[in-house]
DRENPA-3360 file (N, C-alpha, C; in nm, 2 decimals, always signed):
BEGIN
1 = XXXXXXXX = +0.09/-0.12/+0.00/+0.00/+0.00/+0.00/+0.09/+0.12/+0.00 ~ +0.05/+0.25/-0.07/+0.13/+0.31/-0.08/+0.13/+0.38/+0.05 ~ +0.24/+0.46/+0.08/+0.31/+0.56/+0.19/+0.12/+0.64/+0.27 ~ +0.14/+0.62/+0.36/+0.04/+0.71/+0.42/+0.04/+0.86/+0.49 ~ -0.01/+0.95/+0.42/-0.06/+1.05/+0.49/-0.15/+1.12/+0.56 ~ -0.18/+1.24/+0.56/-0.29/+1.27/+0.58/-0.40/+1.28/+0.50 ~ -0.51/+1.28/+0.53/-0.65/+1.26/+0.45/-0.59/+1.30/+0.31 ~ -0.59/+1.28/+0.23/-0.59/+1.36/+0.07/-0.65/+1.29/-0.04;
9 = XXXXXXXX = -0.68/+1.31/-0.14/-0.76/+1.34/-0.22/-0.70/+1.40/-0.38 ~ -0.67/+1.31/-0.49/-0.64/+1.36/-0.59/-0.52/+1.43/-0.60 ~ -0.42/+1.44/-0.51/-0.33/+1.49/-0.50/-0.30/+1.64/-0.42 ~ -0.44/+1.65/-0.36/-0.46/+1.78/-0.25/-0.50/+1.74/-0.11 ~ -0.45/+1.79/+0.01/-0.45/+1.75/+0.09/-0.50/+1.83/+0.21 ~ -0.56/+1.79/+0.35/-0.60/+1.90/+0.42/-0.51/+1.90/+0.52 ~ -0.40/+1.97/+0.56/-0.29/+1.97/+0.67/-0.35/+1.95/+0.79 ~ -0.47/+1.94/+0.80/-0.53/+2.00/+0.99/-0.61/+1.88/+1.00;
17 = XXXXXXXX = -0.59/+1.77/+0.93/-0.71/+1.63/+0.97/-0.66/+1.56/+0.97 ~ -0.66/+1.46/+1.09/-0.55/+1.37/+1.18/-0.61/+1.22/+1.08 ~ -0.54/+1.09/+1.07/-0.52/+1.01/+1.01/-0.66/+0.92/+1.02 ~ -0.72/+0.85/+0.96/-0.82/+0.73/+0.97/-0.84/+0.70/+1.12 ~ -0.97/+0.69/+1.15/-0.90/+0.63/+1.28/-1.06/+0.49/+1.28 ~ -0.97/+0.38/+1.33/-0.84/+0.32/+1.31/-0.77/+0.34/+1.17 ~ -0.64/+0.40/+1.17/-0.55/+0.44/+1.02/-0.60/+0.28/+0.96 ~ -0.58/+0.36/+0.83/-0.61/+0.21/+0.72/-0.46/+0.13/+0.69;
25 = XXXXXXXX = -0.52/+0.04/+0.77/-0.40/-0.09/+0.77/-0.38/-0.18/+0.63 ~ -0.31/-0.24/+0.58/-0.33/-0.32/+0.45/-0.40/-0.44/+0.48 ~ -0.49/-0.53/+0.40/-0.55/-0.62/+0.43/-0.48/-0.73/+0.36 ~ -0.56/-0.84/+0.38/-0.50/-0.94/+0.24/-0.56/-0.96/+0.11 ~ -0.43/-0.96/+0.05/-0.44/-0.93/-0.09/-0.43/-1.07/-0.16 ~ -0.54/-1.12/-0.28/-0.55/-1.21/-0.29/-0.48/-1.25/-0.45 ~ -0.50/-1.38/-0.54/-0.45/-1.41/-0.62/-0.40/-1.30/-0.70 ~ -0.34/-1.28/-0.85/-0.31/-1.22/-0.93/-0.42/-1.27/-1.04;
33 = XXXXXXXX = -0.46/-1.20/-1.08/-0.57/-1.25/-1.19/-0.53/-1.27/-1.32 ~ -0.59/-1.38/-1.39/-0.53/-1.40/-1.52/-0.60/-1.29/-1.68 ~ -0.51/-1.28/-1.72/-0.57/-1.23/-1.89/-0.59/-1.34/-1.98 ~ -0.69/-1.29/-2.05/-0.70/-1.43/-2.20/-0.57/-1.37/-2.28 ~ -0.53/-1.50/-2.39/-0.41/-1.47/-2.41/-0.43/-1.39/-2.54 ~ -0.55/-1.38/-2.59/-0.57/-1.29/-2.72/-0.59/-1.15/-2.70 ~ -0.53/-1.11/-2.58/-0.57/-0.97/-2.52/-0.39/-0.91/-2.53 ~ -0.40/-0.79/-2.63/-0.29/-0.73/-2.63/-0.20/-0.71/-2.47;
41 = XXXXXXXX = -0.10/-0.69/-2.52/-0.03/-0.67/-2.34/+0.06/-0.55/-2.38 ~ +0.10/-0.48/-2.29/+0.22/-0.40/-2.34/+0.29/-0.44/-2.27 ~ +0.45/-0.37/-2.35/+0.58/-0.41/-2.33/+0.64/-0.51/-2.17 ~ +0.57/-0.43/-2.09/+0.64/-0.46/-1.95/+0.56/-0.57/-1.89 ~ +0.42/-0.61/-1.94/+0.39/-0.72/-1.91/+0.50/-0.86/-1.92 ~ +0.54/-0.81/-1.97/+0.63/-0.97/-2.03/+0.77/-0.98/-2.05 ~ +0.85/-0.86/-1.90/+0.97/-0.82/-1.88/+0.98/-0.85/-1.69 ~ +1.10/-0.96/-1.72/+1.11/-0.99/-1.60/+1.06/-0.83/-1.47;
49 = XXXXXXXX = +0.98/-0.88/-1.33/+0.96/-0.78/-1.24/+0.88/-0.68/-1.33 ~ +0.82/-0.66/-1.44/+0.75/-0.62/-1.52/+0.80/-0.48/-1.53 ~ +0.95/-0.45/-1.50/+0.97/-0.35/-1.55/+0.98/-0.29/-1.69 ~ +0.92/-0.14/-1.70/+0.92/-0.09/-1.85/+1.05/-0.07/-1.93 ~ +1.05/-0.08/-2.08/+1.13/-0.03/-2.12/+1.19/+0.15/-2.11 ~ +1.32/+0.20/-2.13/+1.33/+0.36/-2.10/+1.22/+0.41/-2.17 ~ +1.17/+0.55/-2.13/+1.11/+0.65/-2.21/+1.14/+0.62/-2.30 ~ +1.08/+0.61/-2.45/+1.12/+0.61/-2.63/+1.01/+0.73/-2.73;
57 = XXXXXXXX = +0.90/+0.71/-2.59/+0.79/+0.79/-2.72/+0.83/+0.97/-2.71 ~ +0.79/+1.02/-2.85/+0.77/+1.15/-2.84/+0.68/+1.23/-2.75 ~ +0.69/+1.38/-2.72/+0.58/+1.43/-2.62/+0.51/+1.49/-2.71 ~ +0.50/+1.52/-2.84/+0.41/+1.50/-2.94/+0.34/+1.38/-2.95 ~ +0.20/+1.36/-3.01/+0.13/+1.23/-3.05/+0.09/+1.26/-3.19 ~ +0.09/+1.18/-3.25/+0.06/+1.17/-3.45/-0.11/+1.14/-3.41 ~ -0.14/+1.23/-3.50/-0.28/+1.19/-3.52/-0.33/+1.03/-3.53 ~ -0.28/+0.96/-3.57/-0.33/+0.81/-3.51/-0.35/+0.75/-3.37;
65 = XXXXXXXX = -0.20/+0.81/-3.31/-0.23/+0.78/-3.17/-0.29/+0.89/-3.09 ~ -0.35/+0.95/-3.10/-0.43/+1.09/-3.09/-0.59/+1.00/-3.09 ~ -0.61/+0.93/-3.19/-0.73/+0.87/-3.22/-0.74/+0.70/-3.11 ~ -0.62/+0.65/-3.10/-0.66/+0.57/-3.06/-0.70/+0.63/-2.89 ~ -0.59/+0.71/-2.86/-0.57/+0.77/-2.73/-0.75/+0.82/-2.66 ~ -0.81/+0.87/-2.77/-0.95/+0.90/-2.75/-1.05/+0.79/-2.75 ~ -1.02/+0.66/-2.81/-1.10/+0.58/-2.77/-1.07/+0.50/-2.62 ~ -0.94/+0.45/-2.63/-0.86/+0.44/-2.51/-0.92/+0.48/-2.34;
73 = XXXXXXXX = -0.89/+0.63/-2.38/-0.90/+0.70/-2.29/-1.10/+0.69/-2.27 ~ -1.16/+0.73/-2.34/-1.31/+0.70/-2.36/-1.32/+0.54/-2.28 ~ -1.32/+0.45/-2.35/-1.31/+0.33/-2.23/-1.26/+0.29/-2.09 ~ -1.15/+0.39/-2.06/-1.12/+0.42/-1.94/-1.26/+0.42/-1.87 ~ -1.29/+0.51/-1.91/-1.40/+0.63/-1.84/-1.53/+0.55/-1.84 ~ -1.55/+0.45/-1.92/-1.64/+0.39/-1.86/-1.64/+0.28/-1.81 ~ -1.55/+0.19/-1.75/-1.51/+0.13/-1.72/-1.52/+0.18/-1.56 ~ -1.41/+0.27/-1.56/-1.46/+0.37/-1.39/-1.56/+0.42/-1.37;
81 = XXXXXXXX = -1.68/+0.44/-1.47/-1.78/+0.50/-1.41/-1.91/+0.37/-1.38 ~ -1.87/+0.28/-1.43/-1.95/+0.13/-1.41/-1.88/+0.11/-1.30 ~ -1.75/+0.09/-1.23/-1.72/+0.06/-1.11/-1.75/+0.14/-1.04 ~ -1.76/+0.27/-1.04/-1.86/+0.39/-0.92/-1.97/+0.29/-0.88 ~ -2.04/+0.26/-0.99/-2.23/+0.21/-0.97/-2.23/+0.12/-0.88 ~ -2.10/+0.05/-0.89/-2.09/-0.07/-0.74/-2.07/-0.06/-0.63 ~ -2.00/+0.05/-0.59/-1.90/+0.05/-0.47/-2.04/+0.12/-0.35 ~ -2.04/+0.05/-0.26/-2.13/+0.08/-0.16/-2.02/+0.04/-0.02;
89 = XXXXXXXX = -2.08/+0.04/+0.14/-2.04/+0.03/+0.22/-2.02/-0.12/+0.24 ~ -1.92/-0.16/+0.30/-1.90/-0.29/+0.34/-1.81/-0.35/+0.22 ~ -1.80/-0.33/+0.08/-1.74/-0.37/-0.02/-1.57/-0.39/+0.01 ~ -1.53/-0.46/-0.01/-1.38/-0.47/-0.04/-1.35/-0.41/-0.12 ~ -1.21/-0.38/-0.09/-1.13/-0.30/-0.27/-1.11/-0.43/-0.35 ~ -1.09/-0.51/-0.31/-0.99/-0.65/-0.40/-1.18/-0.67/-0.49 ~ -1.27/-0.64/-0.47/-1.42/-0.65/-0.50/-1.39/-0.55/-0.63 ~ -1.39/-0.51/-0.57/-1.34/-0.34/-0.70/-1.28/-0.35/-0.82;
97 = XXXXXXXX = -1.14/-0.43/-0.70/-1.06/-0.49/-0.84/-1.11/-0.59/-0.94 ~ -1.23/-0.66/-0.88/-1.22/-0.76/-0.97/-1.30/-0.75/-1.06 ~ -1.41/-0.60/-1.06/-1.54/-0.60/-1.16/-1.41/-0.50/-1.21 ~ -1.37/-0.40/-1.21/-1.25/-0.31/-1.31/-1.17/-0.47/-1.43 ~ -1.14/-0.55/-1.32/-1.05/-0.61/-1.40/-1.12/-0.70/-1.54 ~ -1.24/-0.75/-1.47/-1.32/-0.80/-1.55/-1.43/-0.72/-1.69 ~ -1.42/-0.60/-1.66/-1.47/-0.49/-1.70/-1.39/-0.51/-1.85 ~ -1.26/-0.46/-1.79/-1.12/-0.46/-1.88/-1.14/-0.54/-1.98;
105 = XXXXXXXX = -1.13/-0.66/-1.91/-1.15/-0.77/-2.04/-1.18/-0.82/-2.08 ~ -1.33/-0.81/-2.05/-1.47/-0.80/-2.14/-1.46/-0.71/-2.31 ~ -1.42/-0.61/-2.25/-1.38/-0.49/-2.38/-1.26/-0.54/-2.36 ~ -1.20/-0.65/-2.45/-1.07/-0.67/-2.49/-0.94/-0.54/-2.44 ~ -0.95/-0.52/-2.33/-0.80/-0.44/-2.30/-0.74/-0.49/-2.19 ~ -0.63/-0.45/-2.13/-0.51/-0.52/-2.04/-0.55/-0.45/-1.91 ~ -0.57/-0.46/-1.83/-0.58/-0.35/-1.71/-0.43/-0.32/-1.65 ~ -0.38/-0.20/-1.73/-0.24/-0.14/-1.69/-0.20/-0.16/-1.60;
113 = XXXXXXXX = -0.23/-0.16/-1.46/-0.14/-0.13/-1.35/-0.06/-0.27/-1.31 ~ -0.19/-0.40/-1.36/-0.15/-0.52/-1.35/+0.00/-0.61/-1.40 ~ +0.10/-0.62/-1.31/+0.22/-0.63/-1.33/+0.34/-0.52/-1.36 ~ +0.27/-0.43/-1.35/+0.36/-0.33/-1.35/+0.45/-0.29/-1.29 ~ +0.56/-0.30/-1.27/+0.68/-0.32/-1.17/+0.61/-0.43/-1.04 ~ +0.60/-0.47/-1.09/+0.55/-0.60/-0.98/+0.40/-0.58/-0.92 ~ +0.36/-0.46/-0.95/+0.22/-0.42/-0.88/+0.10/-0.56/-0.91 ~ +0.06/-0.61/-0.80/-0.02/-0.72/-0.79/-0.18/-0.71/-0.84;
121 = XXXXXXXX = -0.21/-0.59/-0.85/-0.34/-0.58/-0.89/-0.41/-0.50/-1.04 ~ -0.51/-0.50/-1.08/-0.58/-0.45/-1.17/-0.61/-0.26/-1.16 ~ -0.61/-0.27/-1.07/-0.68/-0.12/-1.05/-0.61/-0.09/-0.90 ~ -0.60/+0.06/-0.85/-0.54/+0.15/-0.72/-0.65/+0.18/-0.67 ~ -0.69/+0.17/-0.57/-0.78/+0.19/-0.50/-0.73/+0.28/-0.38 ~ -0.71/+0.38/-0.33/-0.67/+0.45/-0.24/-0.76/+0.50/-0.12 ~ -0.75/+0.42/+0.02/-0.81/+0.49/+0.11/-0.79/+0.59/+0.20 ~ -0.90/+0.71/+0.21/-0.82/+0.82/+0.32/-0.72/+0.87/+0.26;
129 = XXXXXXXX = -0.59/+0.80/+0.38/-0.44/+0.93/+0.39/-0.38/+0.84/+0.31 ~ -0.45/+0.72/+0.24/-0.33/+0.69/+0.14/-0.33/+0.75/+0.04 ~ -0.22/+0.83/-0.01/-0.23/+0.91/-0.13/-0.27/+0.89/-0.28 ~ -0.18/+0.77/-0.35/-0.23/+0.69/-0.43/-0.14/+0.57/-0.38 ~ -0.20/+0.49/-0.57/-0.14/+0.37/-0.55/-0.15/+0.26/-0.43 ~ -0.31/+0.25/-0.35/-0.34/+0.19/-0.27/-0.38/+0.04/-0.34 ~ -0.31/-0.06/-0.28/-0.32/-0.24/-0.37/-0.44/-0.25/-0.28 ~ -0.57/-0.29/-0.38/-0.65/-0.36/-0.33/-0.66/-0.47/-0.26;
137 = XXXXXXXX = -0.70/-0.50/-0.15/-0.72/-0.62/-0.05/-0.85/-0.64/+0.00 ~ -0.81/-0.73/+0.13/-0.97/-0.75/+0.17/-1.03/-0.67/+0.30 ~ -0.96/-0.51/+0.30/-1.03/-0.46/+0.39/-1.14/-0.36/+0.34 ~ -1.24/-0.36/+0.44/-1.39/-0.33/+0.39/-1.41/-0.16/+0.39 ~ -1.46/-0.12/+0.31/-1.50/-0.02/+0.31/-1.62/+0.04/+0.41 ~ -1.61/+0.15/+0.44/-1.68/+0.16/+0.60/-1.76/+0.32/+0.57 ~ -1.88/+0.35/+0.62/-1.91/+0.48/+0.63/-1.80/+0.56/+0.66 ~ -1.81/+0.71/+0.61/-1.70/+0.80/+0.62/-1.61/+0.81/+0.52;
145 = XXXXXXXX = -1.53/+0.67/+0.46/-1.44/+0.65/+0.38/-1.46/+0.76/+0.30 ~ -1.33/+0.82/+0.23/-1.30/+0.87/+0.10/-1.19/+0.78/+0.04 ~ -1.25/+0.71/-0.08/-1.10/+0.64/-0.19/-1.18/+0.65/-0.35 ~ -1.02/+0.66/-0.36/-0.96/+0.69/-0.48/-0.96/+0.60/-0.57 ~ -1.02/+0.55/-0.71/-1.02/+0.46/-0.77/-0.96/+0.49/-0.91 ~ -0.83/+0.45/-0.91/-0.76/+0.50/-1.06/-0.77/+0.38/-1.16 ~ -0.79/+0.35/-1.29/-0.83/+0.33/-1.37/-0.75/+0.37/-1.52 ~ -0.70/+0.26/-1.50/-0.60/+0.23/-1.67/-0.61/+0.13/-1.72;
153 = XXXXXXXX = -0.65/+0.15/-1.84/-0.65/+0.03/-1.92/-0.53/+0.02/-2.09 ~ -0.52/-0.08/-2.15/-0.39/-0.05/-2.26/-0.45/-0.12/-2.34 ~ -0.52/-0.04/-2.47/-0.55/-0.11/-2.59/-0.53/-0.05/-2.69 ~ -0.51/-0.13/-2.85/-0.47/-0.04/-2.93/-0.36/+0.00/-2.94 ~ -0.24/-0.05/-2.86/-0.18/-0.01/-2.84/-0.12/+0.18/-2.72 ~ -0.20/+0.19/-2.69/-0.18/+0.33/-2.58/-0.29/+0.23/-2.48 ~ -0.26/+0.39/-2.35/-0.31/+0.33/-2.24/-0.40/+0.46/-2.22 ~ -0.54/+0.48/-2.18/-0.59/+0.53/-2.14/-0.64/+0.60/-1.93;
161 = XXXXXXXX = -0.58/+0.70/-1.87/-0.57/+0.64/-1.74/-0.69/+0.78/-1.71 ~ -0.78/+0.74/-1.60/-0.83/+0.83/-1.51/-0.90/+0.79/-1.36 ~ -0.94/+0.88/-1.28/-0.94/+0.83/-1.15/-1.08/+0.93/-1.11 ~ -1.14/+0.89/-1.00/-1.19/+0.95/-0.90/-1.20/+0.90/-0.80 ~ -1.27/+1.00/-0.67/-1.26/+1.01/-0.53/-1.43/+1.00/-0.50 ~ -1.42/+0.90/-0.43/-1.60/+0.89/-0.39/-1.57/+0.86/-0.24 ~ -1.71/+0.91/-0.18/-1.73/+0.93/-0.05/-1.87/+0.84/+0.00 ~ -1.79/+0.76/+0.08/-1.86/+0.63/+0.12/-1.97/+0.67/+0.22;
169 = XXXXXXXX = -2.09/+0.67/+0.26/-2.16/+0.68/+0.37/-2.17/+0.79/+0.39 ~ -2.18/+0.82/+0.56/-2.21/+0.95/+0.60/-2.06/+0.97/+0.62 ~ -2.04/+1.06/+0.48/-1.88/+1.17/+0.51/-1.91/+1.31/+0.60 ~ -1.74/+1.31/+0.72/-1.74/+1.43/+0.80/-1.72/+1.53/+0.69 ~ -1.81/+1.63/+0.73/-1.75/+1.74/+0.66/-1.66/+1.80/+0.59 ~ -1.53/+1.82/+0.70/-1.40/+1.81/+0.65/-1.37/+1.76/+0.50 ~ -1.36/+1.60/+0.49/-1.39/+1.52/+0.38/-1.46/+1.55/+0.27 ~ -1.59/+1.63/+0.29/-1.66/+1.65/+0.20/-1.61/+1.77/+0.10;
177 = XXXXXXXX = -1.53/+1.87/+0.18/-1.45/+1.96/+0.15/-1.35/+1.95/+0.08 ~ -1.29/+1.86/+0.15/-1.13/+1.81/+0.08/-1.18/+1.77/-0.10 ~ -1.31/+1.70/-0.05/-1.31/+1.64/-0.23/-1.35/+1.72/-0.34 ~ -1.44/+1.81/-0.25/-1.52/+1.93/-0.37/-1.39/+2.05/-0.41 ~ -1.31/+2.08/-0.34/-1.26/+2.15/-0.36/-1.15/+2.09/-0.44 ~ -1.11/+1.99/-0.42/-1.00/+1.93/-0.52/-1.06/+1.92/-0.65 ~ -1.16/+1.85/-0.67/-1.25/+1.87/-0.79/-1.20/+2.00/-0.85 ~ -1.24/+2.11/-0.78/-1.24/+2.26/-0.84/-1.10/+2.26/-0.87;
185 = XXXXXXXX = -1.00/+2.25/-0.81/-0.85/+2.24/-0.82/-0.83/+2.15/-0.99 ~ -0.90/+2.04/-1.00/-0.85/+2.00/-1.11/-0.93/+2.07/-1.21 ~ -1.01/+2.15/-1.21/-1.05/+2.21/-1.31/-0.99/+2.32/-1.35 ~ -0.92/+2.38/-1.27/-0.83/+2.50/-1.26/-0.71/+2.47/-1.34 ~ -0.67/+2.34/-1.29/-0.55/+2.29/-1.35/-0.56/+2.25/-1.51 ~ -0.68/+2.21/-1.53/-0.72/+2.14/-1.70/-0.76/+2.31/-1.77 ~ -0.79/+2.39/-1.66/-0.81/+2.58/-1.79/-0.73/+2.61/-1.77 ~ -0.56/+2.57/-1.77/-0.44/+2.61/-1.76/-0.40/+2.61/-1.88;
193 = XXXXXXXX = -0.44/+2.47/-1.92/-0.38/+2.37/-2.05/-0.44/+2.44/-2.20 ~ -0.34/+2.57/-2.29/-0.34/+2.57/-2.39/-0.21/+2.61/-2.48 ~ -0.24/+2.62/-2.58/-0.11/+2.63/-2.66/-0.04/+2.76/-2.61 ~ +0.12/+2.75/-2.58/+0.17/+2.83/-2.62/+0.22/+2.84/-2.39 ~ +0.12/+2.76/-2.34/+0.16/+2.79/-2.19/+0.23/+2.70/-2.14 ~ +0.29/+2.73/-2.00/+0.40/+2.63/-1.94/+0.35/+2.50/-1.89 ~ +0.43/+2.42/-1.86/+0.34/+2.31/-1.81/+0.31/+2.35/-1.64 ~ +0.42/+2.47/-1.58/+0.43/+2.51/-1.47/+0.27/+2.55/-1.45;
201 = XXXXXXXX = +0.26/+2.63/-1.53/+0.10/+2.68/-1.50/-0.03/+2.61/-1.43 ~ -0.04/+2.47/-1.47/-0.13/+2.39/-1.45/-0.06/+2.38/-1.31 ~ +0.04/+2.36/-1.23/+0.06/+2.32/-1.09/+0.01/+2.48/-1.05 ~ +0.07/+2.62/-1.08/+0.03/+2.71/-1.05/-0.14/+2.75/-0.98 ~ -0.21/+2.71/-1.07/-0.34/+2.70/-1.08/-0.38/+2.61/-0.98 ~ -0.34/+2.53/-1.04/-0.40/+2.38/-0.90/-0.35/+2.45/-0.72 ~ -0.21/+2.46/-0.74/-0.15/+2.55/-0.59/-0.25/+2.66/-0.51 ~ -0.26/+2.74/-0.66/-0.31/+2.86/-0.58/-0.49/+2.86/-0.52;
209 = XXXXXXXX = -0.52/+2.73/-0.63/-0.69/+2.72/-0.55/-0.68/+2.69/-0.39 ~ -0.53/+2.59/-0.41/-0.59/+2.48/-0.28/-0.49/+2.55/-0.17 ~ -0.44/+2.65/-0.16/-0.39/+2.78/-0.05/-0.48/+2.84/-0.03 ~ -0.55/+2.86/-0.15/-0.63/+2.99/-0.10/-0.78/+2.92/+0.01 ~ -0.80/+2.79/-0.01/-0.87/+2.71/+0.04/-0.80/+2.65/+0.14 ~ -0.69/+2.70/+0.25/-0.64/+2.64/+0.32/-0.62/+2.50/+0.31 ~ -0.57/+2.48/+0.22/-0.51/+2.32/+0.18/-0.39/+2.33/+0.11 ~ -0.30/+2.16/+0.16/-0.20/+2.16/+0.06/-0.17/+2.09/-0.03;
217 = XXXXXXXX = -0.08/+2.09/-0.10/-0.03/+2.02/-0.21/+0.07/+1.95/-0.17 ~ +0.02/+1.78/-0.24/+0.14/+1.69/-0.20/+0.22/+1.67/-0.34 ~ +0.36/+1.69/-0.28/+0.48/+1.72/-0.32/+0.52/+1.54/-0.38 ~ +0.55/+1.48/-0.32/+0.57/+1.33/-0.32/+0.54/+1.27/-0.51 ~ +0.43/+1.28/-0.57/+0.37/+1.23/-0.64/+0.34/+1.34/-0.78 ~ +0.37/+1.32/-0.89/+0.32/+1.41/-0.96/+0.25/+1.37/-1.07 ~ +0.16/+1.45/-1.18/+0.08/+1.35/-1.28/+0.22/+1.36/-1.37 ~ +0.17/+1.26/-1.48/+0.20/+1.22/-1.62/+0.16/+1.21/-1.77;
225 = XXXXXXXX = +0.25/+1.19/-1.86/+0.15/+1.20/-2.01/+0.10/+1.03/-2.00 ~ +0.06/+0.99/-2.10/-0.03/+0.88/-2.11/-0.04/+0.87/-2.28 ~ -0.02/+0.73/-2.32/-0.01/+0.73/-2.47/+0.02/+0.62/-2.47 ~ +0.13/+0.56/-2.61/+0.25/+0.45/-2.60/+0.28/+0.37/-2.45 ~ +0.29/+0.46/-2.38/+0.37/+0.42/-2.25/+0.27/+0.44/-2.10 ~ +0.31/+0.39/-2.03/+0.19/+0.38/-1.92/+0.24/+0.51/-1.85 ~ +0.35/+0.54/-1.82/+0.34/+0.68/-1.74/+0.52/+0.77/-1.83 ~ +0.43/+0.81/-1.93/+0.50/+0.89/-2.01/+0.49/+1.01/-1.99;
233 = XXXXXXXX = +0.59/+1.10/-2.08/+0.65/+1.28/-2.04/+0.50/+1.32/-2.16 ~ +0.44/+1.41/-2.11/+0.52/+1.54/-1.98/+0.50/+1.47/-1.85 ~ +0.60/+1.53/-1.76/+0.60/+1.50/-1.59/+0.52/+1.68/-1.54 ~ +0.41/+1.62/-1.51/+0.30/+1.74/-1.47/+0.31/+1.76/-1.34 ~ +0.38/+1.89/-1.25/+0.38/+1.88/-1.11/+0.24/+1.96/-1.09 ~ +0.16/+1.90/-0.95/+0.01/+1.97/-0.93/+0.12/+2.12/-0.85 ~ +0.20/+2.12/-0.84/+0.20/+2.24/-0.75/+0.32/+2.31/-0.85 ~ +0.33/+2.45/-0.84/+0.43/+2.56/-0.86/+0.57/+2.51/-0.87;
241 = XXXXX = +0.64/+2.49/-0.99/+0.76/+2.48/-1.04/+0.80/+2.53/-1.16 ~ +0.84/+2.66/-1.11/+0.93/+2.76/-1.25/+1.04/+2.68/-1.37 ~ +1.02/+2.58/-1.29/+1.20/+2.50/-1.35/+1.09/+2.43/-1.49 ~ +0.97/+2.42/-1.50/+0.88/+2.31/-1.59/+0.86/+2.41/-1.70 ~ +0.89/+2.50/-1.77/+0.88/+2.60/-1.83/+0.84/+2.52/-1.97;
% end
């Protein structure tokens, strides 16, 4: 499970709200699930420890992979928004994982994250203060919870990835804030994104909502491009870096 902090949310965090309580422990995590074998894989599926080959792709995309990138990414998105319809209280994440995974490969695609430097599951499920990259297991989702459900799939060769943050039961307040306002943060960050601007800008934007909303920005984690490669350039920081010009 990834590193734990405080409550956060999308990559915004509230400095003043103390950890899960009881903090979210890792559960057990069960089999690795299989792909049919007529299902494309990318590269690193099938590289010892499933590491990727170096960066190779351009941070330009050709209009081909521009087209598949939209259908790609389009199947993402529904894929995570059929796993929303499920997730209620009491549910497991490794439950999560297994309608995402099954989802996947129903529509002939690979579910990215699966074997990816060794990552054991289909889908990141992140609870609370875990920031991302939370491996599904068998602990239960409980009123209160906020998690994070990211969502990549690789077909066509590109990988399409997206995520959100749902709020389980009766959410404290606090929480309820942390996620509406991140929401708004990411939209700040995506009316950054036009020709001719920095990539600095989009962390700028993102920063300056979630200050001005007494919240911070975690430093640790930053987004990525998405194409060819599962976490390809640009390297997007959510917060203020002059150096990304």
């Amino acid at each position: 499970m990834a590193k734990r902090k405080r409550r956060v949310a999308a990559g915004v965090g509230v400095g003043s709200i103390p950890v899960s309580h009881p903090p979210v422990r890792p559960g057990l995590v069960s089999s690795r699930r299989g792909v049919p074998a007529g299902i494309e894989r990318p590269p690193y599926a099938s590289r010892p420890g499933g590491e990727p080959h170096p960066p190779a792709s351009s941070l330009v995309r050709t209009p081909t992979e521009l087209d598949a990138m939209r259908r790609t990414g389009a199947l993402a998105a529904e894929v995570l928004i059929a796993a929303c319809g499920h997730v209620r209280v009491g549910m497991t994440t490794d439950a999560i994982d297994r309608f995402v995974h099954e989802a996947a490969v129903a529509a002939g695609a690979y579910p990215s994250p699966l074997g990816y430097r060794g990552y054991p599951k289909s889908v990141c499920t992140s609870v609370n203060e875990v920031i991302c990259h939370g491996i599904p297991d068998s602990r239960r989702l409980a009123s209160g919870d906020i998690v994070n459900i990211d969502v990549t799939v690789y077909r066509e060769g590109v990988h399409g990835d997206t995520s959100v943050t749902l709020m389980i039961g009766d959410v404290d307040e606090h929480s309820r804030r942390l996620v509406a306002e991140t929401r708004v943060a990411l939209y700040k960050g995506i009316g950054a994104v036009r020709a001719g601007a920095a990539v600095s800008d989009i962390g700028r934007a993102i920063q300056n909502h979630a200050f001005r909303r007494s919240l911070g920005v975690v430093r640790e984690f930053i987004g990525h491009g998405v194409g060819t490669e599962f976490h390809s350039g640009l390297q997007v920081p959510h917060y203020f870096d002059r150096r990304q010009g």
